[in-house]
N, C-alpha and C positions, 0 to 999 in steps of 0.2 A: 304818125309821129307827134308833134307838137315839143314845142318846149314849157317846161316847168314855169311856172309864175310862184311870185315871193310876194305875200300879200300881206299887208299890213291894217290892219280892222281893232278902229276905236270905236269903244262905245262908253259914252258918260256914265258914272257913277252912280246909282238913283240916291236924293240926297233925303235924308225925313227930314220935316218941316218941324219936327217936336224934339227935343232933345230927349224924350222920355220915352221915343224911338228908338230902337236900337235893330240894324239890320247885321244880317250874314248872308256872307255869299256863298255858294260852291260851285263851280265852271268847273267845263269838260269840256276841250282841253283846260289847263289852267292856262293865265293867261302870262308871256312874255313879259311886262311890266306892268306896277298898277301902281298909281296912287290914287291919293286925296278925290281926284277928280274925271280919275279916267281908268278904265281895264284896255290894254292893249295884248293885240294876237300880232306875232308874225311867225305865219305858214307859209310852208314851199308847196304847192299845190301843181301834182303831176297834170299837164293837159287832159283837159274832157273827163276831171275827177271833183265830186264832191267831196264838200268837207262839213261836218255839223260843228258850229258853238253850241255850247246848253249852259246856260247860266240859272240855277234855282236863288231866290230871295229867302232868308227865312227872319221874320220879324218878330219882335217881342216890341209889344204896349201896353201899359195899365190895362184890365178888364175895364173899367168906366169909361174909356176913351171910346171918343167918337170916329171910327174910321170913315174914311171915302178915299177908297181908293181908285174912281175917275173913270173905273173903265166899264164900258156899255155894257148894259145887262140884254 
């Protein structure tokens, strides 16, 4: 058996540091509320069940801009 759980999962916005930054998002699920500063999920998740988020970024910057984006190579 088990009973269902109702989950509620924030996760921060990612913010560009350039205004000549421009992000998009696409989430799978989409997500229950979003704004300015936050994506929010609420799932009812049957006992002993996963669930996947999948959030893709897609970014546009000037070609001459210097990226770093931070993470280990």
């Amino acid at each position: 058996g088990g009973t269902p759980v109702r989950l509620r999962i924030e996760e921060p916005v990612p913010q560009p540091r350039d205004q000549r930054i421009k992000l998009s998002f696409k989430h799978n699920p989409e997500p229950s509320e979003k704004d300015a500063a936050k994506f929010v999920w609420l799932l009812d998740l049957p006992a002993m069940q996963k669930k996947d988020i999948e959030t893709g970024i897609d970014l546009e910057a000037p070609a001459d801009m210097h990226l770093d984006f931070g993470w280990r190579r």
